[in-house]
C-alpha positions in Angstrom: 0.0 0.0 0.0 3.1 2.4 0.8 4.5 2.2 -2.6 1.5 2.3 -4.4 0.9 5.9 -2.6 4.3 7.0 -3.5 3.7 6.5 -7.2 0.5 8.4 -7.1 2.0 10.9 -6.0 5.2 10.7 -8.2 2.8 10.5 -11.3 0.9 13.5 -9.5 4.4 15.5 -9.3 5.3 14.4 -13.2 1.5 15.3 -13.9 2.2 18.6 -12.7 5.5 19.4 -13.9 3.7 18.8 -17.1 0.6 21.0 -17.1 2.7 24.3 -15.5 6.4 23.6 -17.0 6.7 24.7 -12.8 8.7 23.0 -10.5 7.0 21.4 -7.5 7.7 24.0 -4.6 8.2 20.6 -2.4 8.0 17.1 -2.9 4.8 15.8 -2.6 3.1 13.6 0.2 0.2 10.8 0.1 -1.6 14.1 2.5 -0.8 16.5 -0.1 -2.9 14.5 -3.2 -6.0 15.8 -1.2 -4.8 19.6 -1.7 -5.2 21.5 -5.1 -2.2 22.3 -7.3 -3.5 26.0 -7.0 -4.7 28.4 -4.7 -3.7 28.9 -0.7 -1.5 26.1 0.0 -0.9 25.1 -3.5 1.4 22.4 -4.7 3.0 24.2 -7.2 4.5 27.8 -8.1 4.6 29.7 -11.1 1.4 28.7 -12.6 0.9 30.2 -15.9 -0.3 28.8 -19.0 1.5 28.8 -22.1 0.9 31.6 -24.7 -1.6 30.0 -27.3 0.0 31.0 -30.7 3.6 29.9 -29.8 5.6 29.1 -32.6 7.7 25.9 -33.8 5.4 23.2 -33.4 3.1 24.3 -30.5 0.7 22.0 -31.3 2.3 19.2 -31.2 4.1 20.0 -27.7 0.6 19.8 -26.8 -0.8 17.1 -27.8 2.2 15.2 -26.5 1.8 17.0 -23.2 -1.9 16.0 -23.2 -1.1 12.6 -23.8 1.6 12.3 -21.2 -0.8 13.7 -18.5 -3.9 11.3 -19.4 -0.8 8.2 -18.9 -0.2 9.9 -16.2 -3.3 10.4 -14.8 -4.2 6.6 -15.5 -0.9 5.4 -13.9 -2.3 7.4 -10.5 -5.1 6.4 -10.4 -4.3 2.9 -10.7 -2.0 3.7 -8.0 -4.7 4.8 -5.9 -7.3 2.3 -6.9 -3.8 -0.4 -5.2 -3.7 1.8 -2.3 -7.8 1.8 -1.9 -7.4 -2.2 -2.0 -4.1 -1.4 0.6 -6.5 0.2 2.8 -9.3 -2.1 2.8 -7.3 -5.2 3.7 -5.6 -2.9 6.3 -8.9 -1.8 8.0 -10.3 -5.8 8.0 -6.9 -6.8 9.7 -6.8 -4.4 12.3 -10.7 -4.9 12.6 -9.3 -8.9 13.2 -6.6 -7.6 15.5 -9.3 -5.1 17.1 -11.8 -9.0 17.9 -8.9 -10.9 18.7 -7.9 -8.6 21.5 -11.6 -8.2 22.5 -11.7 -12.1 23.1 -8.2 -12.3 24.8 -9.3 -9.6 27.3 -12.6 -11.0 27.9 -11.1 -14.2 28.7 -8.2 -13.0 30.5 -11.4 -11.1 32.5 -13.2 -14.5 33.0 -9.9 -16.1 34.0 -9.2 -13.0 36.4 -13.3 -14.0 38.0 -12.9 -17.4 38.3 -9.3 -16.7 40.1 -11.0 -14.6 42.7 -14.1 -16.8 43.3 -12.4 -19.8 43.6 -12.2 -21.1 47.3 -8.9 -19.9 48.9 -7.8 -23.2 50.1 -7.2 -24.0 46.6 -4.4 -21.0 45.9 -0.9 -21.8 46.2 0.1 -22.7 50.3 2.8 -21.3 52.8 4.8 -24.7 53.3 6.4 -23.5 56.1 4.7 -25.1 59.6 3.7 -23.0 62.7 6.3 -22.2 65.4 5.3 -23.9 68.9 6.7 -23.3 72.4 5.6 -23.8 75.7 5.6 -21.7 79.1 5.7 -23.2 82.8 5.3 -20.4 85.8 8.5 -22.9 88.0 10.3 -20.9 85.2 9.6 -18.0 86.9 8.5 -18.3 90.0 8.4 -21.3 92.9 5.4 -22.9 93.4 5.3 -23.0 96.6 3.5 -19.8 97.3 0.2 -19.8 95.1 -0.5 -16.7 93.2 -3.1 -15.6 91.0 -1.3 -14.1 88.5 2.1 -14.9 86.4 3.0 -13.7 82.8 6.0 -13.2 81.0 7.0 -11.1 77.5 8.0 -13.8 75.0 10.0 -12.3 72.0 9.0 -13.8 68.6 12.2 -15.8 67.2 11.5 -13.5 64.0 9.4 -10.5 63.7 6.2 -11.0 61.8 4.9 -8.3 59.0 1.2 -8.3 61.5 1.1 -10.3 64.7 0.7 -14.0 63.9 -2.7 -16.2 64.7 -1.9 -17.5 68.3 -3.5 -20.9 69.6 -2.5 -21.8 73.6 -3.7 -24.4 75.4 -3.2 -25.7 79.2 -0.7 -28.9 79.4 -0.3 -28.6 83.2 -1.9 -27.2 86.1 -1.9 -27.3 90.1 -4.7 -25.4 91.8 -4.9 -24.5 95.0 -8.8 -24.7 96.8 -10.2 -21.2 96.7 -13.8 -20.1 96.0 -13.8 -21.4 92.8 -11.5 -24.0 91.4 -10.4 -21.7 88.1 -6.9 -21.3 86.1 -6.7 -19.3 82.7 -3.8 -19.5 80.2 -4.3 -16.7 78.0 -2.2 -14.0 75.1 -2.2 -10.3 75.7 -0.1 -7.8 74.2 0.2 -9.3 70.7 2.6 -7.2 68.8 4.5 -8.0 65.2 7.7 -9.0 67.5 6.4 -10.2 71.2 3.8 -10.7 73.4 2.7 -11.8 76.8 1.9 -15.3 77.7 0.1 -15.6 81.3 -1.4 -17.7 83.5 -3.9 -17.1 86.1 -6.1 -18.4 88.9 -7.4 -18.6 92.2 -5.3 -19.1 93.1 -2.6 -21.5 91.2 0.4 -22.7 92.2 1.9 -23.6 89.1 0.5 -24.2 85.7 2.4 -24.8 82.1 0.5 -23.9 78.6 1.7 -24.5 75.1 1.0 -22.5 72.0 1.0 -22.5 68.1 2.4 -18.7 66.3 0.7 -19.0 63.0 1.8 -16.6 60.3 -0.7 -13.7 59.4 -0.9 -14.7 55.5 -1.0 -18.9 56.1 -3.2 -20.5 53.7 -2.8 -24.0 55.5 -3.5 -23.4 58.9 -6.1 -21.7 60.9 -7.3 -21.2 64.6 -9.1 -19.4 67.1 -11.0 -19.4 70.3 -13.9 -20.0 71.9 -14.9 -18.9 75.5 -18.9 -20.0 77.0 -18.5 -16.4 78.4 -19.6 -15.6 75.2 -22.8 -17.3 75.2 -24.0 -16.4 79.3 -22.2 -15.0 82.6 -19.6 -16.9 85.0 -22.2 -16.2 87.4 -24.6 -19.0 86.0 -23.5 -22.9 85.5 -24.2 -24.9 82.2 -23.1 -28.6 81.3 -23.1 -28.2 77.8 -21.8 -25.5 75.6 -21.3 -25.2 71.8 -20.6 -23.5 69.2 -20.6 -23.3 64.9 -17.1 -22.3 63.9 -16.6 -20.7 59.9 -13.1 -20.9 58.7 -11.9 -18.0 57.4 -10.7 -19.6 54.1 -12.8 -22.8 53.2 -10.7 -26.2 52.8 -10.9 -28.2 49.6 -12.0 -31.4 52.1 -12.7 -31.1 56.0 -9.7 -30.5 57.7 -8.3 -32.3 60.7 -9.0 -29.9 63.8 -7.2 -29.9 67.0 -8.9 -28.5 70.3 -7.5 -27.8 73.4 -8.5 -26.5 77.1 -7.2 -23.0 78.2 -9.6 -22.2 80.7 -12.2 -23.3 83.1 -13.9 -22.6 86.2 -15.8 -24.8 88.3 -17.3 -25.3 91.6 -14.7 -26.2 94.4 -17.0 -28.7 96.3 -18.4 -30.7 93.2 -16.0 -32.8 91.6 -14.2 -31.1 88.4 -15.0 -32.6 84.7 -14.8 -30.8 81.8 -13.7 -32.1 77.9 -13.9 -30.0 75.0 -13.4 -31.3 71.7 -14.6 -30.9 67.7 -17.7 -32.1 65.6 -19.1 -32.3 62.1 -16.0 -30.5 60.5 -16.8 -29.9 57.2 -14.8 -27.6 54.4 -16.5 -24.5 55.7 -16.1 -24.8 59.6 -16.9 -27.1 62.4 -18.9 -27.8 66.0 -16.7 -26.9 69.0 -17.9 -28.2 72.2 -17.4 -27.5 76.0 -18.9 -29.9 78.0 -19.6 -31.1 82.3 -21.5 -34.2 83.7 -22.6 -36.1 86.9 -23.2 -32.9 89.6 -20.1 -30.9 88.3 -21.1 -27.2 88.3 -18.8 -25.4 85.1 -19.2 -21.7 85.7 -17.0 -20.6 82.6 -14.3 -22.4 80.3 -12.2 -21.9 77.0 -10.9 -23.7 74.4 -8.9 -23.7 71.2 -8.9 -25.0 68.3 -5.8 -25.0 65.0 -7.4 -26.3 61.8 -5.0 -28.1 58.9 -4.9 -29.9 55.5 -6.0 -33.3 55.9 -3.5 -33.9 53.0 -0.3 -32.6 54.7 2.5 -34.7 54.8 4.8 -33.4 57.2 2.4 -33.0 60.1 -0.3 -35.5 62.4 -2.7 -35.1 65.4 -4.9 -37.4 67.6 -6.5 -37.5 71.0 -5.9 -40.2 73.7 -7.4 -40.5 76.9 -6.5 -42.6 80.2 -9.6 -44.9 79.7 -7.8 -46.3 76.2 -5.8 -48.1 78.6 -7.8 -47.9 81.8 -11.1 -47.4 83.1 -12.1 -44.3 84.8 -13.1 -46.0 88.0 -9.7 -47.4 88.5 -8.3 -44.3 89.1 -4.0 -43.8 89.4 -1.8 -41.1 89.9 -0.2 -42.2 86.3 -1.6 -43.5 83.3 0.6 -43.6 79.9 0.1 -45.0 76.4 1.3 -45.4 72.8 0.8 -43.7 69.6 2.2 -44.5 66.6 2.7 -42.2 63.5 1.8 -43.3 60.3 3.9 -44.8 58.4 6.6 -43.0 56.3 4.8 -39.7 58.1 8.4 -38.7 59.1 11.9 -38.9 58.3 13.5 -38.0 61.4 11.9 -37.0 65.2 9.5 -34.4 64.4 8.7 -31.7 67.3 5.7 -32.7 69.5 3.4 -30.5 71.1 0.3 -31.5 73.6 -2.2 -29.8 75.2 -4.9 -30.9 77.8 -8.7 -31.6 76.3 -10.6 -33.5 79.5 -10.5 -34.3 83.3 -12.6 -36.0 85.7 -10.8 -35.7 89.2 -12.5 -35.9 92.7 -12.6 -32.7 94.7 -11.5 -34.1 97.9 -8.2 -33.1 97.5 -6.1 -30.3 95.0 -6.4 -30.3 91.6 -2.9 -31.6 89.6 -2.3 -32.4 86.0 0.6 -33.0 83.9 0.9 -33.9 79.9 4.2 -35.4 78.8 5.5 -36.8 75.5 8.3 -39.2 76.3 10.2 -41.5 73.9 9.5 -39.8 70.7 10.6 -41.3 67.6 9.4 -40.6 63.4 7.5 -44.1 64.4 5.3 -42.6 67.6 5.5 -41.3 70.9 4.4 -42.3 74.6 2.0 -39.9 76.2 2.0 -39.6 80.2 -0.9 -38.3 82.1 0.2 -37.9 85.5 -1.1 -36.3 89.0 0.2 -36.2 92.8 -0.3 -35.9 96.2 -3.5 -36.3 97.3 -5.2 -35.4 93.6 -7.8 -38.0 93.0 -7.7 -38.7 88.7 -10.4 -40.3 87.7 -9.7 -39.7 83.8 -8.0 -37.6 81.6 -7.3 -36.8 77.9 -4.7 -35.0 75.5 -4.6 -33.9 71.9 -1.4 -34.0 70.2 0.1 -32.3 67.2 3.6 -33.9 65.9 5.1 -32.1 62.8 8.1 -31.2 61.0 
């Protein structure tokens, strides 16, 4: 199409030349063939016709003249009629290019919809598993003196870009008889680097809690807390409390779900059982529950929960109880059992963490629990539920979580 314009307008130019015996006053452009020769603007200068009685052979310059121009006047506009066809293939390819890029963006739109809709479990995962620790007040304080409150400031290993998602739960406890039999391990101050973990009662003389950091942005694992304060008053006594919990970020199948006791308080002459534990997990949430029996009075109690990929293969969890190897009338001061990891689940010794779910003790005496992992191999783990002195322990159960 370019080189049929620039021999229209080289024919224009000879065309020209021809009719004025003028030079062009500058070369000509495919803009300027929509100019006149003449006038403002014109193409050419000196425009004057030739006298019409000029001598030696005037007539035949002319008609030589005249034939040159109609050659080439038919050599432009066969240029232009080229540069017409030029133009119409040009407009139907950029009208193609013009659809084409209307359908890329509309499905690059749909694609960009779908990406957003789609259930955030499904987007790519952190890999990286939580951080856990644990805190005991003998660390900081004898317990020989009970107390009702103990904290500490715990400094993050690494700074976080937000504070992280924090899941505690109680793994030992001694309580001392008071007007209610109540110990509470709890976060406060949660900062990007720190925070502070603390345990209180009424009063205690030790108790140990473990916790979970999760990172602000994980896509793999979740958790929370729920408290029955939420639902009526320490004032009043329930035996059974529960609660739907929605996951933040839906799962692509119902997650495995870990719950553990951080609180409770109960009456001090009515023997103390509580248990929490999950139901009916699905991929959007799950049933926490927070539960007493027999003539046990539970004025308030918490409990949290960590949700995780069933399909993770660096990471397991389970529950145990005393009465998988004993019953709970037979009671003892300690009561241990097996577990076993699944097979191939880890290379080497993963880390361990175990928090406290039920109890069933007699309130004749004080109130003392310890969870331990002992022996712990990538095959499986002993757990030890023990008490002392003159603690009566009917029954008790664990949760663990074992991962890399």
């Amino acid at each position: 199409m370019a080189d049929a314009l620039e021999s229209a307008v080289k024919s224009l130019e000879n065309i020209a030349a021809l009719v004025t015996g003028a030079q062009v006053s500058k070369p000509l452009t495919s803009s300027d063939l929509l100019r006149p020769l003449t006038g403002p603007g014109r193409i050419v200068t000196n425009l004057s016709p030739r006298p019409p009685n000029s001598p030696n052979g005037t007539r035949s310059a002319s008609t030589t003249a005249t034939a040159k121009i109609k050659k080439g006047l038919l050599e432009a506009y066969k240029s232009l009629t080229e540069a017409k066809k030029g133009l119409v293939i040009l407009t139907r390819d950029l009208s193609n290019t013009k659809n084409e890029l209307l359908k890329a963006k509309a499905a690059n739109d749909e694609l960009a919809d779908a990406l957003e809709s789609r259930p955030t479990s499904s987007r790519p995962r952190s890999t990286q598993n939580p951080v856990i620790s644990s805190f005991n007040t003998k660390n900081v304080r004898p317990d020989t003196v009970p107390v009702e409150k103990t904290s500490k400031q715990v400094t993050f290993a690494k700074s976080y870009k937000a504070p992280p998602s924090m899941a505690i739960g109680l793994y030992a406890l001694d309580v001392a008889i008071g007007d209610t039999t109540r110990i509470s391990a709890f976060i406060s101050n949660l900062e990007n680097d720190s925070f502070d973990v603390n345990i209180d009662g009424n009063p205690v003389n030790s108790g140990g809690c473990i916790w979970l950091e999760i990172e602000p942005d994980h896509q793999d694992f979740q958790c929370g807390r729920y408290s029955t304060l939420e639902d009526h008053p320490w004032s009043t006594s329930e035996a059974t409390h529960e609660r739907r919990i929605s996951f933040v970020r839906p799962y692509d199948e119902p997650p495995e779900v870990v719950v553990w006791l951080s609180a409770f308080n109960m009456h001090p002459e009515k023997n103390w059982r509580v248990k929490s534990f999950a139901s009916d997990v699905t991929t959007t949430g799950f049933t926490i529950h927070i539960e007493t029996w027999g003539d046990s009075e539970l004025f308030a109690a918490a409990a949290s929960w960590i949700a995780y990929p069933r399909e993770k293969a660096d990471i397991c969890s389970g529950s145990f109880s005393t009465m998988d190897v004993r019953s709970w009338d037979n009671p003892r001061p300690n009561t241990s059992g097996p577990v076993e990891f699944a097979a191939d689940m880890f290379s080497t010794t993963p880390r361990v963490v175990l928090g406290i779910n039920s109890l069933d003790a007699g309130c004749d005496g004080g109130l003392r629990l310890e969870l331990m992992g002992t022996d712990v191999s990538s095959k499986g783990m002993t757990w030890n539920l023990n008490s002392w002195k003159d603690t009566t322990m009917y029954s008790a159960g664990g949760t663990y979580v074992a991962l890399m």
